[in-house]
PDBQT receptor file of N, H, CA, C and O in Angstrom, charges set to zero:
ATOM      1  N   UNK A   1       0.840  -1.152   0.000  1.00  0.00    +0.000 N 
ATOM      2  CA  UNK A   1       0.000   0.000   0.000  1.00  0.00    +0.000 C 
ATOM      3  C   UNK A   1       0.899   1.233   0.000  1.00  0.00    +0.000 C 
ATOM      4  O   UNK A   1       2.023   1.134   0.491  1.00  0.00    +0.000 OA
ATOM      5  N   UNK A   2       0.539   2.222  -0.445  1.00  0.00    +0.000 N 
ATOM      6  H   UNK A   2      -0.375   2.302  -0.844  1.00  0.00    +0.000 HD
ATOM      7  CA  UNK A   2       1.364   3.231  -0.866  1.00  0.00    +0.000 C 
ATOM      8  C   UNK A   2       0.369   4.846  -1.130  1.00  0.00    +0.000 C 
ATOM      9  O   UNK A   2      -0.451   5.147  -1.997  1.00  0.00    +0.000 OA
ATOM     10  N   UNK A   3       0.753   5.379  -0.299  1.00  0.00    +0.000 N 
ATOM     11  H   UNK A   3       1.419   5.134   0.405  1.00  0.00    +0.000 HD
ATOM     12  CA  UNK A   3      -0.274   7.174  -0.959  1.00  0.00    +0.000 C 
ATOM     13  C   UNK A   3      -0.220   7.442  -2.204  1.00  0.00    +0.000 C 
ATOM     14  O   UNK A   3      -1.116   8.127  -2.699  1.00  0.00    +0.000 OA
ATOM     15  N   UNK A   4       0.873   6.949  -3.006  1.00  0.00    +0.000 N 
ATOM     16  H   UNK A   4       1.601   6.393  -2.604  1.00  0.00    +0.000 HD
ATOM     17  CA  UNK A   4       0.598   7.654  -4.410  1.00  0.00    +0.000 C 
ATOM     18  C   UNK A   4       0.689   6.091  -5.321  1.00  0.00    +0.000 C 
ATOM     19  O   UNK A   4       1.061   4.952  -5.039  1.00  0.00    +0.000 OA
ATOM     20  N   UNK A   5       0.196   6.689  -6.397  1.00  0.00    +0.000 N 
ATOM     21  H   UNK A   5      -0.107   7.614  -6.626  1.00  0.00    +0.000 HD
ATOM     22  CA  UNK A   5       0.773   5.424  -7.370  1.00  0.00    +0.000 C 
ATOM     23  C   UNK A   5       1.996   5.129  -7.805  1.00  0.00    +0.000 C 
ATOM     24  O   UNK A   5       2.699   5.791  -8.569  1.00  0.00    +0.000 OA
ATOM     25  N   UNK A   6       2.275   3.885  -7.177  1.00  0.00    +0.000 N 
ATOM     26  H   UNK A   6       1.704   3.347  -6.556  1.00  0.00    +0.000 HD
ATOM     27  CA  UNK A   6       3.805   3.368  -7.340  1.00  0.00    +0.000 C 
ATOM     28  C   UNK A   6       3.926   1.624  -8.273  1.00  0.00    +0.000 C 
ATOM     29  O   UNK A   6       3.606   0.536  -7.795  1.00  0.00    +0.000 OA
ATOM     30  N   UNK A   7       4.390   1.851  -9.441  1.00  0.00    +0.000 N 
ATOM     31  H   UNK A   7       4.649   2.735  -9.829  1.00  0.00    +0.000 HD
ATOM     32  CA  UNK A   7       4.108   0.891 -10.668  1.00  0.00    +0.000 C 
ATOM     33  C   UNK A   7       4.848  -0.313  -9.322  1.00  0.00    +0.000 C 
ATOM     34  O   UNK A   7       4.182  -1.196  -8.783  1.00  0.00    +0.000 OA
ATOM     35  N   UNK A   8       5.564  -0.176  -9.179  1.00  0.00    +0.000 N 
ATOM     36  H   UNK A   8       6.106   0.542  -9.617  1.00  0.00    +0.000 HD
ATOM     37  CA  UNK A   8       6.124  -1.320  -8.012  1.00  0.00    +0.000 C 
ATOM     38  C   UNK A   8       5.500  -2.526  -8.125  1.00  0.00    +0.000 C 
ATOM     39  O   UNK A   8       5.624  -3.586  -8.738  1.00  0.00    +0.000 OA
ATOM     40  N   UNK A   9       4.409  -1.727  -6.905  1.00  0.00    +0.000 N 
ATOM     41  H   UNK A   9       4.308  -0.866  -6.407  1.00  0.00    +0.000 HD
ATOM     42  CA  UNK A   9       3.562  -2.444  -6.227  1.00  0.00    +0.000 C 
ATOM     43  C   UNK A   9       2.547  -2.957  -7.279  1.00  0.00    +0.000 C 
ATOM     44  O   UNK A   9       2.006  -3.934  -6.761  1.00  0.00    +0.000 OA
ATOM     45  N   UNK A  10       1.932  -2.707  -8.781  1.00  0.00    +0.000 N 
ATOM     46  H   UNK A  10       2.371  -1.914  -9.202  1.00  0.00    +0.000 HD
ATOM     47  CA  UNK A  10       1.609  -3.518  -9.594  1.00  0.00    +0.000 C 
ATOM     48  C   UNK A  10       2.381  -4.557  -9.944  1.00  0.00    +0.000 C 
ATOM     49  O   UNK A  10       1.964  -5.680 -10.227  1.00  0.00    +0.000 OA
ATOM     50  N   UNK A  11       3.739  -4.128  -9.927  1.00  0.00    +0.000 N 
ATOM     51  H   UNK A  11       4.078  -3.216  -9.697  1.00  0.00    +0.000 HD
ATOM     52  CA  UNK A  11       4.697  -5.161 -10.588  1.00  0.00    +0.000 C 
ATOM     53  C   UNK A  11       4.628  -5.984  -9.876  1.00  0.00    +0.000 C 
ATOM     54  O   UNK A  11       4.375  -7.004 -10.519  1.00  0.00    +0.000 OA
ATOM     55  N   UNK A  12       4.739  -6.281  -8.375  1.00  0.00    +0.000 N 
ATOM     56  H   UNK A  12       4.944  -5.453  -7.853  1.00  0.00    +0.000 HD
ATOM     57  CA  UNK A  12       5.113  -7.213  -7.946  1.00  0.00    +0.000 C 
ATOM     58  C   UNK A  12       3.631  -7.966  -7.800  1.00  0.00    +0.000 C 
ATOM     59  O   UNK A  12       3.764  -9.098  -7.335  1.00  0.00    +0.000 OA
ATOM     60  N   UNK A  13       2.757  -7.734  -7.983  1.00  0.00    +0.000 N 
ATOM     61  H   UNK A  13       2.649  -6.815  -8.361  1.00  0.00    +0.000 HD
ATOM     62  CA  UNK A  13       1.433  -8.751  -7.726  1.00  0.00    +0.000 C 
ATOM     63  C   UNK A  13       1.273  -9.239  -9.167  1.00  0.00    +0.000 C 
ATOM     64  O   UNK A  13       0.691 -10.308  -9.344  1.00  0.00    +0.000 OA
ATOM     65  N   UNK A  14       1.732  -8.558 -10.194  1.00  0.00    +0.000 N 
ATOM     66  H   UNK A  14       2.205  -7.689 -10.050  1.00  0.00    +0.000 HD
ATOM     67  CA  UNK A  14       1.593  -9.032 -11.478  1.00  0.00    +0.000 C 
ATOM     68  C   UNK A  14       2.518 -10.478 -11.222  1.00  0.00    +0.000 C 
ATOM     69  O   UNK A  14       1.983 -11.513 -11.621  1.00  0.00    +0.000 OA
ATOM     70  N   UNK A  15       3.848 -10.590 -10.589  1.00  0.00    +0.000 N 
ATOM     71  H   UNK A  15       4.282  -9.749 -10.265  1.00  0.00    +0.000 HD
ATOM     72  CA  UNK A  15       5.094 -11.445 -10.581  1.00  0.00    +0.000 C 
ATOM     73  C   UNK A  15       4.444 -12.841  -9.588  1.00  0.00    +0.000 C 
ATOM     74  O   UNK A  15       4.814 -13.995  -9.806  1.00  0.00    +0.000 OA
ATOM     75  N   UNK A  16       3.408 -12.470  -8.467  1.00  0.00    +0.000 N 
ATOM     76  H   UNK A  16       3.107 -11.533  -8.290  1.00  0.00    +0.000 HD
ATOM     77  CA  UNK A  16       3.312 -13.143  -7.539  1.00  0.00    +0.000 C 
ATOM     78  C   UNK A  16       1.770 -13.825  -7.930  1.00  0.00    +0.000 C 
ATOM     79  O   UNK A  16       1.306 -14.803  -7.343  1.00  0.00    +0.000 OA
ATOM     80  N   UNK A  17       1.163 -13.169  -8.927  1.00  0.00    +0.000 N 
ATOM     81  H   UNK A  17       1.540 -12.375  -9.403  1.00  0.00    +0.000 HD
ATOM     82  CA  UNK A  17      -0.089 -14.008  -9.592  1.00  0.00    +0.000 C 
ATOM     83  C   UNK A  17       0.820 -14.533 -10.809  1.00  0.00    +0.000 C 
ATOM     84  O   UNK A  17       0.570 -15.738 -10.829  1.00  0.00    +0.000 OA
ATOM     85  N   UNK A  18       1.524 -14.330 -11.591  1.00  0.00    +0.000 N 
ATOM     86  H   UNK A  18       1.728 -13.352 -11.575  1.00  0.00    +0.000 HD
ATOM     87  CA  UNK A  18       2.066 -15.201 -12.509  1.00  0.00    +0.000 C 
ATOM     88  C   UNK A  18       2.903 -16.515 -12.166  1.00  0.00    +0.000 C 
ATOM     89  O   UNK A  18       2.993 -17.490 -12.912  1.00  0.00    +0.000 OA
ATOM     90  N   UNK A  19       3.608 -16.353 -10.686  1.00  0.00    +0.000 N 
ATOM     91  H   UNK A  19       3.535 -15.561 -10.081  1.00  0.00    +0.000 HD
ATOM     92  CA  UNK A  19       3.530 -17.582  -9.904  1.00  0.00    +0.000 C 
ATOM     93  C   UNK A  19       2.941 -18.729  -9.303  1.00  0.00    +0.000 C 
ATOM     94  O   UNK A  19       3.365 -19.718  -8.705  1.00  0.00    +0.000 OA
ATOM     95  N   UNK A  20       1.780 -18.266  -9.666  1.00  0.00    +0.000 N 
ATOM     96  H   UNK A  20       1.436 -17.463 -10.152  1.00  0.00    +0.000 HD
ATOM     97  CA  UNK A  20       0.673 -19.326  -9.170  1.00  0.00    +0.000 C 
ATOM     98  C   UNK A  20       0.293 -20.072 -10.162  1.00  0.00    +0.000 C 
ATOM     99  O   UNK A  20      -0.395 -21.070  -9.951  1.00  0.00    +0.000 OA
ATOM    100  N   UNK A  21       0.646 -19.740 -11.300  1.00  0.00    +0.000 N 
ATOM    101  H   UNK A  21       1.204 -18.928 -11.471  1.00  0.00    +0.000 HD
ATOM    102  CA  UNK A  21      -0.446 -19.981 -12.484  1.00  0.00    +0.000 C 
ATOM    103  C   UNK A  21       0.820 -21.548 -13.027  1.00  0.00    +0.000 C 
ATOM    104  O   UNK A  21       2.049 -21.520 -12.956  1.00  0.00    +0.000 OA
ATOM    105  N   UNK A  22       0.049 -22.581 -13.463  1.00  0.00    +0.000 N 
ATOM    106  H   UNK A  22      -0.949 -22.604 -13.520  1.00  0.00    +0.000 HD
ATOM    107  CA  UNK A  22       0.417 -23.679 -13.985  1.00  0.00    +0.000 C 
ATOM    108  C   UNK A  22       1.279 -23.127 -15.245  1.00  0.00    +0.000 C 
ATOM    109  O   UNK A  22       0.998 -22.078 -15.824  1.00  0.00    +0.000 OA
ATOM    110  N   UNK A  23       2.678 -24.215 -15.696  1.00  0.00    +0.000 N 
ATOM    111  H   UNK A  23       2.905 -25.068 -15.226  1.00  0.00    +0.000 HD
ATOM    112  CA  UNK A  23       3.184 -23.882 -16.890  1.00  0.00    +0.000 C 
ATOM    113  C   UNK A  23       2.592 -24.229 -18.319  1.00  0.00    +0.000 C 
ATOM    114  O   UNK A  23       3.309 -24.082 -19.309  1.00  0.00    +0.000 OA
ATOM    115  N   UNK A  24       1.019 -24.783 -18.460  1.00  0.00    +0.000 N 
ATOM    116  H   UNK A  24       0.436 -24.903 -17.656  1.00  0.00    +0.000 HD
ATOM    117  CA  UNK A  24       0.420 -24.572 -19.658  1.00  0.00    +0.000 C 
ATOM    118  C   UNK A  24      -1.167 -23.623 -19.476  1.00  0.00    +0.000 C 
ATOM    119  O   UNK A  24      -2.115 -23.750 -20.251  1.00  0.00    +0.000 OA
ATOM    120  N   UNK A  25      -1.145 -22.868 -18.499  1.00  0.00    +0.000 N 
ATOM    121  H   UNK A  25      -0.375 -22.765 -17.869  1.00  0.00    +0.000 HD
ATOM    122  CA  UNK A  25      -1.912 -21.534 -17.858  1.00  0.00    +0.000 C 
ATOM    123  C   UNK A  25      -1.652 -19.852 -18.729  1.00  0.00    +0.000 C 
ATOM    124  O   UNK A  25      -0.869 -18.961 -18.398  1.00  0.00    +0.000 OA
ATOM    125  N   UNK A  26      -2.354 -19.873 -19.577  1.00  0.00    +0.000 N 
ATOM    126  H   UNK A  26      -2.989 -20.597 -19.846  1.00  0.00    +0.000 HD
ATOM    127  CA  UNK A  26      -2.745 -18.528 -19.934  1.00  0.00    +0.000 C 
ATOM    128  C   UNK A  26      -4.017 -17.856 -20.333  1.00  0.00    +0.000 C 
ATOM    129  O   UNK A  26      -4.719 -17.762 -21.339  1.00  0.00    +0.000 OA
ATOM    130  N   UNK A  27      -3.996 -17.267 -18.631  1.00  0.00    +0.000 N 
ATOM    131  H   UNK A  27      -3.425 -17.343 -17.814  1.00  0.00    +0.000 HD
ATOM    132  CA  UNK A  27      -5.009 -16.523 -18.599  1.00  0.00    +0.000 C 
ATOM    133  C   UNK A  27      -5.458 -15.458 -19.489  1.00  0.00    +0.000 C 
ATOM    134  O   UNK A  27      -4.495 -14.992 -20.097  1.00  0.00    +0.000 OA
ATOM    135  N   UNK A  28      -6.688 -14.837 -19.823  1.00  0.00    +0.000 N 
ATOM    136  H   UNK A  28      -7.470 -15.215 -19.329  1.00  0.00    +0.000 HD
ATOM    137  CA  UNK A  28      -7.329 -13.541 -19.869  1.00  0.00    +0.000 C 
ATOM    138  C   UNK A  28      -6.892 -12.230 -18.889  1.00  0.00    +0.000 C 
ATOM    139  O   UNK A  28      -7.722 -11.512 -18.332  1.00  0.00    +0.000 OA
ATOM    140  N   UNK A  29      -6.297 -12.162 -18.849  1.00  0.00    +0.000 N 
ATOM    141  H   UNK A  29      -5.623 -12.745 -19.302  1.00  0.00    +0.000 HD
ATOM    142  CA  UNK A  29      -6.238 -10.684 -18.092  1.00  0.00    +0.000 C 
ATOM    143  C   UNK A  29      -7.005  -9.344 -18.240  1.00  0.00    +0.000 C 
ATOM    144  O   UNK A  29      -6.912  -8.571 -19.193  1.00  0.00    +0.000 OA
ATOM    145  N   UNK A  30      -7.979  -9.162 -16.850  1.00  0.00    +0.000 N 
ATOM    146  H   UNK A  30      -8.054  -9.790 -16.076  1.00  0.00    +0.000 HD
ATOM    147  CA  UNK A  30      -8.728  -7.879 -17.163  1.00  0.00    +0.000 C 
ATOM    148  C   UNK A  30      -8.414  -7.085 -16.406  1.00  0.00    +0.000 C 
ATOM    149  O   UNK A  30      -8.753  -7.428 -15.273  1.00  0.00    +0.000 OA
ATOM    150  N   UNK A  31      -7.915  -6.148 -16.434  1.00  0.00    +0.000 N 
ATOM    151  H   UNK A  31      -7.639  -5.869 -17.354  1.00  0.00    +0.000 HD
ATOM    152  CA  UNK A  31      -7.209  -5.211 -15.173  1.00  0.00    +0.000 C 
ATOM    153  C   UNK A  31      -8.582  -3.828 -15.617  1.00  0.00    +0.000 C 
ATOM    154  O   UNK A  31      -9.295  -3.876 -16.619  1.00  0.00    +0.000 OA
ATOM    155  N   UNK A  32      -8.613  -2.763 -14.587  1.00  0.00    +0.000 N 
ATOM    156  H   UNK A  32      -8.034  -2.724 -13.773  1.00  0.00    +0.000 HD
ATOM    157  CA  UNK A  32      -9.256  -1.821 -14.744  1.00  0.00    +0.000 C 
ATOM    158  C   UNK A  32      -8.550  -0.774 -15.454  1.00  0.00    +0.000 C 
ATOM    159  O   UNK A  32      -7.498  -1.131 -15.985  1.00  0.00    +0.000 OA
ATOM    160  N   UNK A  33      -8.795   0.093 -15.546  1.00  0.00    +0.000 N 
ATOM    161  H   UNK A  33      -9.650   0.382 -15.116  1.00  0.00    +0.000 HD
ATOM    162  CA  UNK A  33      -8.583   1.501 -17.177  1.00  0.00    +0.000 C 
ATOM    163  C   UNK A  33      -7.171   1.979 -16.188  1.00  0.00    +0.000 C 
ATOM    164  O   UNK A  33      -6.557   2.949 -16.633  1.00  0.00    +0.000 OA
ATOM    165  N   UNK A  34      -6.746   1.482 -15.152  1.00  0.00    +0.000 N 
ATOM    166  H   UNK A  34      -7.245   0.695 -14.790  1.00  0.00    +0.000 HD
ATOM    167  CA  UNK A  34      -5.768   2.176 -14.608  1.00  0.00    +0.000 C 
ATOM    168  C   UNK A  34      -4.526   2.595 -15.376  1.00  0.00    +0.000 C 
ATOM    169  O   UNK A  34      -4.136   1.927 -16.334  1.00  0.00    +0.000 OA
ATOM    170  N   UNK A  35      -3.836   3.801 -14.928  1.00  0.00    +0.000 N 
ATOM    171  H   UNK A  35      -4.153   4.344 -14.150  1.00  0.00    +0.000 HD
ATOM    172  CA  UNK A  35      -2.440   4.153 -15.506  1.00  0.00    +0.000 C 
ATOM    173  C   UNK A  35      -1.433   2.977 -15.574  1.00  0.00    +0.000 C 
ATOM    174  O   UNK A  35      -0.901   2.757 -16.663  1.00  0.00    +0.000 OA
ATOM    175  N   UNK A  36      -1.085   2.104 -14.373  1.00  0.00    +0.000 N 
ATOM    176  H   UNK A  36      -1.517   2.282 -13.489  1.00  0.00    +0.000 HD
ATOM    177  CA  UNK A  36      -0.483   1.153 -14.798  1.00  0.00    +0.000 C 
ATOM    178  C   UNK A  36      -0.169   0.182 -15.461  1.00  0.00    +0.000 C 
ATOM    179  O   UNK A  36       0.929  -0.313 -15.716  1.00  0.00    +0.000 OA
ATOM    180  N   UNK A  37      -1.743  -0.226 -15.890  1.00  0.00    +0.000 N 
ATOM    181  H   UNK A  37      -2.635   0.176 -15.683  1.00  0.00    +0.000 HD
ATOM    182  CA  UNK A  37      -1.919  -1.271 -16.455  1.00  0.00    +0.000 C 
ATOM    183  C   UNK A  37      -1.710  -0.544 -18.417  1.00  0.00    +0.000 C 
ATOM    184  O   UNK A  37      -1.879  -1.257 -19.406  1.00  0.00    +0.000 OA
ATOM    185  N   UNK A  38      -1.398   0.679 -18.459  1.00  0.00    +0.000 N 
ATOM    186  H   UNK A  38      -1.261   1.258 -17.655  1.00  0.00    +0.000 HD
ATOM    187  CA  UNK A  38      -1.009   0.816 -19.807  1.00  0.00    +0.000 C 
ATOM    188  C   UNK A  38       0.392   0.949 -20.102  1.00  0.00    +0.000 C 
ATOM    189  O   UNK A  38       0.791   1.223 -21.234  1.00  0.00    +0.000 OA
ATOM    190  N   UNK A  39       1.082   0.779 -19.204  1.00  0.00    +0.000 N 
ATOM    191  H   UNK A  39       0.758   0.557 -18.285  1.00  0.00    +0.000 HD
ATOM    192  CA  UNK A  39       3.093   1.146 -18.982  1.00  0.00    +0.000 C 
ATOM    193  C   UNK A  39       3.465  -0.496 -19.763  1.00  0.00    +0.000 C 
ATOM    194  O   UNK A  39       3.051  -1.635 -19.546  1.00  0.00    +0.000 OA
ATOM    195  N   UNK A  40       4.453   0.101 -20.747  1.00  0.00    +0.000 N 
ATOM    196  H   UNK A  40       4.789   1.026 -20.923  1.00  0.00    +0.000 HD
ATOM    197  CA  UNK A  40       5.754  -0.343 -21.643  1.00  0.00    +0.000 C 
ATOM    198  C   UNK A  40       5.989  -1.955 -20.420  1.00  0.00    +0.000 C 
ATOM    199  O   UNK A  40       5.860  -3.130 -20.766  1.00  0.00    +0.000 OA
ATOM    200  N   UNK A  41       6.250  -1.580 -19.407  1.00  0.00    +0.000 N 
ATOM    201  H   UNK A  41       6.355  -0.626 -19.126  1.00  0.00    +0.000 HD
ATOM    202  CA  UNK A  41       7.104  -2.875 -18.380  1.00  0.00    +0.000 C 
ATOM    203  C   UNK A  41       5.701  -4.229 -18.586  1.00  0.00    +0.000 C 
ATOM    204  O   UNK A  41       5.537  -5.315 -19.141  1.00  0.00    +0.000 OA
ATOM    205  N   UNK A  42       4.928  -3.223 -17.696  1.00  0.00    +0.000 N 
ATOM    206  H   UNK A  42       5.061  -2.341 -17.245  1.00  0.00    +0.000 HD
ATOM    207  CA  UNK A  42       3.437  -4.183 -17.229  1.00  0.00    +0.000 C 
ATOM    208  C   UNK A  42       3.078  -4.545 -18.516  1.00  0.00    +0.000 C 
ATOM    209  O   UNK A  42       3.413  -5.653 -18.099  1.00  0.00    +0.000 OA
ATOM    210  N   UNK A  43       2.767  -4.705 -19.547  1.00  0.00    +0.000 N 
ATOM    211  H   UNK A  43       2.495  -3.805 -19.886  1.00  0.00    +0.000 HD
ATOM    212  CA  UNK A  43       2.844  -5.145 -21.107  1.00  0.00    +0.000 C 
ATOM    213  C   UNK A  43       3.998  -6.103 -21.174  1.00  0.00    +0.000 C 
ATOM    214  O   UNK A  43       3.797  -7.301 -20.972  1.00  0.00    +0.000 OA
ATOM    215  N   UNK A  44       5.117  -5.671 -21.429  1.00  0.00    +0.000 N 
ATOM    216  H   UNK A  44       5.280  -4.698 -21.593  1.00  0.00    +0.000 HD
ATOM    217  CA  UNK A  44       6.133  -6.830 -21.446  1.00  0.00    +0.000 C 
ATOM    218  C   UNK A  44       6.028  -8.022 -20.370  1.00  0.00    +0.000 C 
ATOM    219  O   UNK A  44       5.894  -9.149 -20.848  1.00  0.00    +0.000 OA
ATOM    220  N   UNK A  45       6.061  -7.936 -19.391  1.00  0.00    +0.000 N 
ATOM    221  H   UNK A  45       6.169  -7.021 -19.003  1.00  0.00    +0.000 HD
ATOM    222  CA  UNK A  45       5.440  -9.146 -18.132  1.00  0.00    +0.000 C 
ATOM    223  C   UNK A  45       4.326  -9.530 -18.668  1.00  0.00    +0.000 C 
ATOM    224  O   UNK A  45       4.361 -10.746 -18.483  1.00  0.00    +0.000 OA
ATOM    225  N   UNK A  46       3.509  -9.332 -19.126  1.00  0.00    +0.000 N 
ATOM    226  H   UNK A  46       3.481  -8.343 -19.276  1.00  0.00    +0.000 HD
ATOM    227  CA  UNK A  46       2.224 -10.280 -19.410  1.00  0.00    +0.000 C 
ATOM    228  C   UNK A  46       2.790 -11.218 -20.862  1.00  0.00    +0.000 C 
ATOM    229  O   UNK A  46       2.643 -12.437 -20.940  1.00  0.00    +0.000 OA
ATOM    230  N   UNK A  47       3.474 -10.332 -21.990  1.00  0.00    +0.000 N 
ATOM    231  H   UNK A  47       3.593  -9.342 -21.927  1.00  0.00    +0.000 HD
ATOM    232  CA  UNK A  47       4.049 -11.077 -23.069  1.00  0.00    +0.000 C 
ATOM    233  C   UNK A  47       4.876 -11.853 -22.504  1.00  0.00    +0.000 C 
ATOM    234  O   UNK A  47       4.614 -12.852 -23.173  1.00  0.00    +0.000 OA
ATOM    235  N   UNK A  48       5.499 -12.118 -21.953  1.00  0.00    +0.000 N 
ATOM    236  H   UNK A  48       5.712 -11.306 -21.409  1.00  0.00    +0.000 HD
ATOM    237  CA  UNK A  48       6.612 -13.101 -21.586  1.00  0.00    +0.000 C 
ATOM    238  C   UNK A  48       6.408 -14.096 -21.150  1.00  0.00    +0.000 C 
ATOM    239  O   UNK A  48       7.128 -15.083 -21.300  1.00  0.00    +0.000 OA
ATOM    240  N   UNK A  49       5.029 -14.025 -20.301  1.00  0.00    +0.000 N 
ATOM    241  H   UNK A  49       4.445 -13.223 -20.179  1.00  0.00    +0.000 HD
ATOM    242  CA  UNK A  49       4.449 -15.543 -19.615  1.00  0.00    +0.000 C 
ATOM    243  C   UNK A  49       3.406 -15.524 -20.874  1.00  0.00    +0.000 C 
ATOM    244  O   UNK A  49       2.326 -16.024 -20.562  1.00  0.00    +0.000 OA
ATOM    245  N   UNK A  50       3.462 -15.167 -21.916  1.00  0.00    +0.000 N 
ATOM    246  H   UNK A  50       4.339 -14.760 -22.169  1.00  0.00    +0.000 HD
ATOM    247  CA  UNK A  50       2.289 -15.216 -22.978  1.00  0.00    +0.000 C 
ATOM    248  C   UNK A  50       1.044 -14.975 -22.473  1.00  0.00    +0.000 C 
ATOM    249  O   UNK A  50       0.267 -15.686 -23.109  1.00  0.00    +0.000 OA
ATOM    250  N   UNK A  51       0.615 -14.508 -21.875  1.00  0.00    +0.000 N 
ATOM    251  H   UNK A  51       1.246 -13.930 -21.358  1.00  0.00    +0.000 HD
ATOM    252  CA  UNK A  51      -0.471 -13.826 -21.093  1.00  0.00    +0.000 C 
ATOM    253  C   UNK A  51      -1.135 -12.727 -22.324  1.00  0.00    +0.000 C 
ATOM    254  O   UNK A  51      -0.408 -12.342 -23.240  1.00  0.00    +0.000 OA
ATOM    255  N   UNK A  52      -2.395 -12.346 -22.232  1.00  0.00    +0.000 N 
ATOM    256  H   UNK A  52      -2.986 -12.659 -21.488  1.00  0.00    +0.000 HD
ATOM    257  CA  UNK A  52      -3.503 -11.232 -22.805  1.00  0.00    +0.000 C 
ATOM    258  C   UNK A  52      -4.241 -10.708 -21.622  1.00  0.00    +0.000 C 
ATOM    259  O   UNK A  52      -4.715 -11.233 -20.614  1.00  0.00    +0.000 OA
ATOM    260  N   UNK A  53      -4.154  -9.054 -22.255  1.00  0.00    +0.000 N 
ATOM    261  H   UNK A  53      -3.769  -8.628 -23.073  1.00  0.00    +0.000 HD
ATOM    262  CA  UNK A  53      -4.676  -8.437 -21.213  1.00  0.00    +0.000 C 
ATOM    263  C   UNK A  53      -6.042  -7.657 -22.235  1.00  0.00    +0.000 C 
ATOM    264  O   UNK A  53      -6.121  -7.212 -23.380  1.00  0.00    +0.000 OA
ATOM    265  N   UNK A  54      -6.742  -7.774 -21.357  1.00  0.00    +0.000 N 
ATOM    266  H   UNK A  54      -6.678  -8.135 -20.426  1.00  0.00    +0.000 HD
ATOM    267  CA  UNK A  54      -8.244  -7.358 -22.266  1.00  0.00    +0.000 C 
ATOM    268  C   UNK A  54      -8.857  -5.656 -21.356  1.00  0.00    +0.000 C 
ATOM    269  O   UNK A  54      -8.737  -5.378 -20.163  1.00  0.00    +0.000 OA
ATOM    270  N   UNK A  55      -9.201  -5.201 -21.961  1.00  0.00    +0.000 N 
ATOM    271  H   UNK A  55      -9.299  -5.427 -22.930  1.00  0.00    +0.000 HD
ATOM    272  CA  UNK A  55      -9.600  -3.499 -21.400  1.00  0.00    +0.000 C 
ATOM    273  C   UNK A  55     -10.467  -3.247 -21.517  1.00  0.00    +0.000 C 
ATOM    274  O   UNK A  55     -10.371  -2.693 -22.612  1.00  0.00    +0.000 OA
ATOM    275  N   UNK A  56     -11.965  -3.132 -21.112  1.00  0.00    +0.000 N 
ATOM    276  H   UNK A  56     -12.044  -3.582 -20.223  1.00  0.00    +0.000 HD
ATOM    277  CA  UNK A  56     -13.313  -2.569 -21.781  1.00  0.00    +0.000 C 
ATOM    278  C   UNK A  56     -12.919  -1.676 -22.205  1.00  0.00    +0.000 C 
ATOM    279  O   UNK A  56     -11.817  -1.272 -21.833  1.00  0.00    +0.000 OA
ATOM    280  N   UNK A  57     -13.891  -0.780 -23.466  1.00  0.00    +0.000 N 
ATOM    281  H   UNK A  57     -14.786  -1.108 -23.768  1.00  0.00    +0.000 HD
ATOM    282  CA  UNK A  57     -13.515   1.117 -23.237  1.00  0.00    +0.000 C 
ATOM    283  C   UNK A  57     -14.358   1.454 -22.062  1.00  0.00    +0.000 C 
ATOM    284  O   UNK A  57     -14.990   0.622 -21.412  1.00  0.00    +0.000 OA
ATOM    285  N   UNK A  58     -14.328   2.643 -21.851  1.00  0.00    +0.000 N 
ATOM    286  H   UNK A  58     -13.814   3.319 -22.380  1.00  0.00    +0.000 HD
ATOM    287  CA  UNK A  58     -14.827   3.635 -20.984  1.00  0.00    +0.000 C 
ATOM    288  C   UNK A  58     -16.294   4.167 -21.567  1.00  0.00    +0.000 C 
ATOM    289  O   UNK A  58     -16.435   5.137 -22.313  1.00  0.00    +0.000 OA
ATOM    290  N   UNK A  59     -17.318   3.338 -21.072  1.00  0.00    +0.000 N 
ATOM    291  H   UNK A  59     -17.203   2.551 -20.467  1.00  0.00    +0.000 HD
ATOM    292  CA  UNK A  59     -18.360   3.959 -21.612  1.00  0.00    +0.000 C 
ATOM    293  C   UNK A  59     -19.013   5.413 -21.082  1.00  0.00    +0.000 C 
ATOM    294  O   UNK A  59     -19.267   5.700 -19.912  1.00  0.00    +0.000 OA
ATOM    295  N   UNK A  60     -19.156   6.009 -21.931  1.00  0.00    +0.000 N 
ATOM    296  H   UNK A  60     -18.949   5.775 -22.881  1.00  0.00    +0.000 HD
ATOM    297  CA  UNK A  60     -20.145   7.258 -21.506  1.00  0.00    +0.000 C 
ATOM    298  C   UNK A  60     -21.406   7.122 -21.670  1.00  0.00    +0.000 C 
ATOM    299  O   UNK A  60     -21.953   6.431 -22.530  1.00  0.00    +0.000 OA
ATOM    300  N   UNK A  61     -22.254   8.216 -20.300  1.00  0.00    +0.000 N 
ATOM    301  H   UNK A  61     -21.810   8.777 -19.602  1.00  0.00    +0.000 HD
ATOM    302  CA  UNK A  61     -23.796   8.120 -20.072  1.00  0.00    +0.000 C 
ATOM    303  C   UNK A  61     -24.084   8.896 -20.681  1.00  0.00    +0.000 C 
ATOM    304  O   UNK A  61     -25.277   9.179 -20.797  1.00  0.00    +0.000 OA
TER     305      UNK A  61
């Protein structure tokens, strides 16, 4: 936990759920519209365990 947003602390739960996951396991990944989940690193970690990350858009009312 952290006051501001610190990619870190995504990184490392991204590292510690990709640990759990079986070596013929690739998930769907749905993360929320967050800033992190659009960063250069957090992209490369999901390609590497061959992982997909899926995004709704942002609907407007």
């Amino acid at each position: 936990m952290a006051r501001r947003p610190v990619f870190a602390l995504v990184a490392r739960m991204l590292q510690k759920a990709i640990a759990k996951l079986g070596m013929d396991e690739n998930p769907l990944l749905h993360p929320d519209q967050g800033w992190q989940y659009q960063m250069a690193k957090y992209h490369q970690q999901l390609a590497e365990k061959g992982m997909v990350q899926s995004m709704s858009r942002i609907h407007s009312s």
